[in-house]
C-alpha positions as CSV (number, residue, x, y, z in Angstrom):
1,X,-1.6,-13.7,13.2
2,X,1.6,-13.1,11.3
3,X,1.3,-11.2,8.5
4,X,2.6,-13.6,5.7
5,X,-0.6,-15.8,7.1
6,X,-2.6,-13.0,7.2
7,X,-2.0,-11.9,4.0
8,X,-2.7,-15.5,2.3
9,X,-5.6,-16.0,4.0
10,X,-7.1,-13.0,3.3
11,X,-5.9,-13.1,-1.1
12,X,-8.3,-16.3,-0.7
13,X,-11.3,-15.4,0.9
14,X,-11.7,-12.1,-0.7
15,X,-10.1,-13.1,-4.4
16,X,-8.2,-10.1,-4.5
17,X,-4.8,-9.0,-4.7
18,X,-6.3,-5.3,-4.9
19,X,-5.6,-2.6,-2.1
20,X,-7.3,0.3,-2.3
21,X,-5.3,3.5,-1.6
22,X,-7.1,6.1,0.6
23,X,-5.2,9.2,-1.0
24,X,-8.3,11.1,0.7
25,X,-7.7,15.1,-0.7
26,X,-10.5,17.1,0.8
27,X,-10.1,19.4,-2.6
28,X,-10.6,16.4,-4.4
29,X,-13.8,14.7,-3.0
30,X,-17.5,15.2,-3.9
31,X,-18.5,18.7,-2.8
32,X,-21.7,17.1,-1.4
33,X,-19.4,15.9,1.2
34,X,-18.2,19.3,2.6
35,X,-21.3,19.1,4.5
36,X,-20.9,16.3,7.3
37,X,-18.5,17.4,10.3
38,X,-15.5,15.3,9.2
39,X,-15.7,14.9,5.4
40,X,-12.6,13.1,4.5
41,X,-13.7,10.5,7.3
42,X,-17.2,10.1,5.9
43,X,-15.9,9.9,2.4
44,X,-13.1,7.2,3.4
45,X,-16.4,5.3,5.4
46,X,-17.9,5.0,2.0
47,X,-15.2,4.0,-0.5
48,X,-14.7,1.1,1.9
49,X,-18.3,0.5,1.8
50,X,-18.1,0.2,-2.1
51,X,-14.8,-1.5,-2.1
52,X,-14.7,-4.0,0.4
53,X,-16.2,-7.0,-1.9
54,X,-13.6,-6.3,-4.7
55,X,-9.9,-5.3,-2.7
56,X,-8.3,-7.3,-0.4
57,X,-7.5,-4.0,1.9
58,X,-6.7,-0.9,2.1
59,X,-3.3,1.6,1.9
60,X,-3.5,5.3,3.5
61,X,-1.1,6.9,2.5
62,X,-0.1,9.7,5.9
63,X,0.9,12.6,3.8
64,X,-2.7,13.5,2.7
65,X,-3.8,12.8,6.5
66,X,-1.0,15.3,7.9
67,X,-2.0,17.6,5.4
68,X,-5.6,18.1,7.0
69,X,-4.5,18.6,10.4
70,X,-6.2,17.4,13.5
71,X,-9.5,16.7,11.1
72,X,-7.0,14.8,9.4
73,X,-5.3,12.6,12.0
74,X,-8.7,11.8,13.4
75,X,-10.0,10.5,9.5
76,X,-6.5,8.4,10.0
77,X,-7.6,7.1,13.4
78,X,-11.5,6.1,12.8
79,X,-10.9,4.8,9.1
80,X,-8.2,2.1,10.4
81,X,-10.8,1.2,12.8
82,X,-13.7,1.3,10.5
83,X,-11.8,-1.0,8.3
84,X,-12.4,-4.9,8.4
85,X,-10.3,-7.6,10.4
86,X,-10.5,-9.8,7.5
87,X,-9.0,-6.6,5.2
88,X,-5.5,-5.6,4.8
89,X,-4.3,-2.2,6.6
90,X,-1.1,-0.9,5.4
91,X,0.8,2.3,6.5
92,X,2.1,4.0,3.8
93,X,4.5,6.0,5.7
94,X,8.0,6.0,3.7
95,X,9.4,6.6,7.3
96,X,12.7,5.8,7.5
97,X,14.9,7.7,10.9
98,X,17.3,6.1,13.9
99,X,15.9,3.7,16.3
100,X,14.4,5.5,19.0
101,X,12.4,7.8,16.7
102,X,11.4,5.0,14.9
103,X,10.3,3.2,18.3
104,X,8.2,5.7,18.5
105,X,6.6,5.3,14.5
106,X,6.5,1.7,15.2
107,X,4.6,2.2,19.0
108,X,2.3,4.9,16.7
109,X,1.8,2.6,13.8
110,X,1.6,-0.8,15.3
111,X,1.1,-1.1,18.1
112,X,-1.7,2.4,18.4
113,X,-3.2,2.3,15.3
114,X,-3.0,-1.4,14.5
115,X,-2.0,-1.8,11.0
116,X,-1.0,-4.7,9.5
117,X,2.2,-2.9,7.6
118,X,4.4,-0.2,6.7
119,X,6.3,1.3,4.3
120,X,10.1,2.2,5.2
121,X,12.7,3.7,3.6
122,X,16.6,2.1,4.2
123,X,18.9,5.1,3.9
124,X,19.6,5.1,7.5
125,X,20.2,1.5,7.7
126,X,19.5,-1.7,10.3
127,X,18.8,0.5,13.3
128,X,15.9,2.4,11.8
129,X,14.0,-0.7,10.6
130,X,14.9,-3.0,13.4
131,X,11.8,-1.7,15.8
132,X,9.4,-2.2,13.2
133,X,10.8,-6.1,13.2
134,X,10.2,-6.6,16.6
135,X,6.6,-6.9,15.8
136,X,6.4,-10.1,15.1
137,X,2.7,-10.3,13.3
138,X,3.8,-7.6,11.2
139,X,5.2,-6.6,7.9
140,X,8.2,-3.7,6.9
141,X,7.7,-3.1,3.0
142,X,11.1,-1.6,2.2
143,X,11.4,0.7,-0.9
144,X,13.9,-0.2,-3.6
145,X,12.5,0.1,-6.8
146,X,9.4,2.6,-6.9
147,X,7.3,3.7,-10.0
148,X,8.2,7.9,-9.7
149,X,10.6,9.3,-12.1
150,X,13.6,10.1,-10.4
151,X,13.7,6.5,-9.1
152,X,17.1,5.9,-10.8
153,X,18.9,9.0,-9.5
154,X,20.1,6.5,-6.5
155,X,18.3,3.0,-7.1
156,X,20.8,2.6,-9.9
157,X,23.8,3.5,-8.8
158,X,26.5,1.1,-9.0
159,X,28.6,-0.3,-6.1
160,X,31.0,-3.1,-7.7
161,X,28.7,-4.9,-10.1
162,X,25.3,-4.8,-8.1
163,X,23.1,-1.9,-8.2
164,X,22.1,-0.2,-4.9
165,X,18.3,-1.3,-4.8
166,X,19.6,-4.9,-5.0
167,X,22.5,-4.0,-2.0
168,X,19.4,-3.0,-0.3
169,X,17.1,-5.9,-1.0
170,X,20.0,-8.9,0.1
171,X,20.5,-6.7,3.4
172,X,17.0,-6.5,4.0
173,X,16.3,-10.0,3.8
174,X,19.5,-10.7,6.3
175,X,17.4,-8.7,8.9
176,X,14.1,-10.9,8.5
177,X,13.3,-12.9,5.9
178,X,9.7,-12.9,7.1
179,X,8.8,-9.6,8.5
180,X,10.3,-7.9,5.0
181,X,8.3,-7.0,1.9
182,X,9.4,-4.6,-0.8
183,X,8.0,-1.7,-2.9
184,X,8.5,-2.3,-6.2
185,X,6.6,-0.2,-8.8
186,X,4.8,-1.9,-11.9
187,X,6.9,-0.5,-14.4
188,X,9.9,-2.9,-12.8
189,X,8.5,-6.5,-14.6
190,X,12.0,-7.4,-14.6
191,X,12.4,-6.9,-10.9
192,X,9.0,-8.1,-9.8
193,X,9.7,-11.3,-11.9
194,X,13.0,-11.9,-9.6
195,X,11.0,-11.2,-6.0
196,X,8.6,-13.5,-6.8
197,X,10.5,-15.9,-8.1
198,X,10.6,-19.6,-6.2
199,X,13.5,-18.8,-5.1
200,X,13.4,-15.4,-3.9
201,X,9.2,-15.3,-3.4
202,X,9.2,-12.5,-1.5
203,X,5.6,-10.0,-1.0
204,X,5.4,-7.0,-2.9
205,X,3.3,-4.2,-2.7
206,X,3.4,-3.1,-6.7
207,X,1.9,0.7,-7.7
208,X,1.7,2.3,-10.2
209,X,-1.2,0.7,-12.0
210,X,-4.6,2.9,-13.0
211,X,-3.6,6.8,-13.0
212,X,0.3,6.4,-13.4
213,X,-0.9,4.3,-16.5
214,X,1.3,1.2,-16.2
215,X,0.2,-1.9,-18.1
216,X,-1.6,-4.4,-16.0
217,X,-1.4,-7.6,-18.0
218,X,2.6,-7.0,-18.5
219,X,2.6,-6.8,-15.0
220,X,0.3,-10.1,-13.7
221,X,2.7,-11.8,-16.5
222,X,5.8,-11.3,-14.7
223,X,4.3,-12.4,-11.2
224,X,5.3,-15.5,-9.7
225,X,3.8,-16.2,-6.5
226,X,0.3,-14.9,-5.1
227,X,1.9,-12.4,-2.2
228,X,2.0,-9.7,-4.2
229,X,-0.6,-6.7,-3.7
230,X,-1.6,-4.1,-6.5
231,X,-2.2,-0.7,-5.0
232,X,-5.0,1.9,-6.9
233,X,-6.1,5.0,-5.8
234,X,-6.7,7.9,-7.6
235,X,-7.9,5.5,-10.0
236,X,-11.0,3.8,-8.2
237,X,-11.3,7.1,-5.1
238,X,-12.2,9.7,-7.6
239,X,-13.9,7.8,-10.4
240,X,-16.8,9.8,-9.9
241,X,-17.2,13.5,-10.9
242,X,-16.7,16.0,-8.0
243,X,-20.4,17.7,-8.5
244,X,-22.3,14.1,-8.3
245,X,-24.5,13.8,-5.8
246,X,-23.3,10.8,-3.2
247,X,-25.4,7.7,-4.6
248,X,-23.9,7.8,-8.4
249,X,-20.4,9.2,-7.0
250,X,-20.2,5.7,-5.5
251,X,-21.9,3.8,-8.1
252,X,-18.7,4.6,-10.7
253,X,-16.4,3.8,-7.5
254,X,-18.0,0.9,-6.9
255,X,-18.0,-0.3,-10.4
256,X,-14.4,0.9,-10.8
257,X,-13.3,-1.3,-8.2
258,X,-15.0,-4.5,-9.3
259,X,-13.7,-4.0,-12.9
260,X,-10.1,-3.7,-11.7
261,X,-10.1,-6.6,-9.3
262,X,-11.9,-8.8,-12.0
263,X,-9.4,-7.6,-14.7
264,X,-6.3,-8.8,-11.8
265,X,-8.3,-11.8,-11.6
266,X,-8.6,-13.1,-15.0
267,X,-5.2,-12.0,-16.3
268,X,-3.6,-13.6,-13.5
């Protein structure tokens, strides 16, 4: 199913526009976890048991997977598999390198792991997004204006009269206007309100809501179509303490999650 398809369907059966990031930090988890034989995989297992009724997917983010080593890659492999075909799987890569390596993180990606999207960065231009493109049921969310502070040290720079994360953004949409999303971080309302304009209505993947502290009703007020996804992680993954025991660890997750996606709900 293409992904724009995918992604509609899927906003309307679960009444979400919530992804859940799986920012999975074995230093970070519920120490009652330390005991099973993969903990950040048994951990991931059951924030998606606690989630899944409240998020419309999920986002893993690679660095904290890489990070654990093989335990690591194989919490990556099993959790994309554990997750739902009704749920959203995104990639949250930030890869961004000439065309045959990125064959390669696009034969990984897609076409291995299955996932429904990825993040790229543009630096490097057409021929390092263009693999990812010729997976036609599947989305590149290109970053142009993300929520971390030095943002601006090149997203702002001026060429003539347009800044370079809207260079990026028309040249992006010249390669597919289908297959391309964009990053753009909740503290951009001006932005987001352009990309989801009528005329523009493009699918954004927007974060920077719960721990970086950016104001969700200012945010659902400058949204204009229903493509857009609001990614929380730290926020809803480690709402428990790290010395709960397992039942009331998830409890607060699950709680957590079902307060965010009905707060989404009723502002938007």
């Amino acid at each position: 199913m293409i992904y724009k398809k995918k992604l509609e369907k899927v906003i309307k059966s679960s009444k979400s526009n919530l992804v859940v990031g799986l920012d999975t930090d074995i230093n970070k988890i519920p120490l009652c976890f330390l005991k099973y034989k993969n903990p950040i995989l048994a951990f991931n297992k059951k924030i998606i048991d606690s989630t899944v009724e409240n998020c419309a997917g999920y986002k893993l983010n690679l660095a904290f997977y890489e990070a654990a080593g093989v335990r690591g890659l194989e919490a990556l492999e099993e959790t994309v598999k554990y997750i739902q075909a009704d749920r959203m799987k995104i990639c949250d890569a930030k890869r961004g390198d000439i065309g045959n390596t990125a064959e390669l993180y696009a034969v990984a990606y897609f076409d291995k792991l299955d996932f429904d999207a990825i993040t790229l960065s543009p630096y490097m231009g057409y021929d390092s997004i263009s693999p990812f493109l010729k997976r036609k049921n599947k989305l590149a969310y290109i970053l142009i204006r993300t929520s971390n502070p030095g943002a601006d040290d090149f997203q702002k720079l001026k060429s003539g009269k347009k800044f370079l994360y809207e260079i990026i953004a028309e040249k992006s949409l010249k390669w597919s206007k289908e297959q391309i999303g964009f990053v753009v971080g909740a503290n951009h309302t001006k932005e987001i309100r352009k990309y989801t304009s009528k005329n523009e209505n493009i699918p954004l993947l927007i974060p920077g809501i719960g721990a970086q502290g950016n104001d969700l009703k200012n945010l659902l007020n400058s949204v204009g179509n229903n493509s857009f996804l609001i990614n929380a992680s730290r926020s809803v993954i480690y709402a428990g303490d790290r010395m709960d025991k397992e039942n009331i660890f998830f409890k607060k997750v699950q709680q957590t999650g079902f307060f965010l996606n009905k707060s989404i709900e009723e502002i938007a």
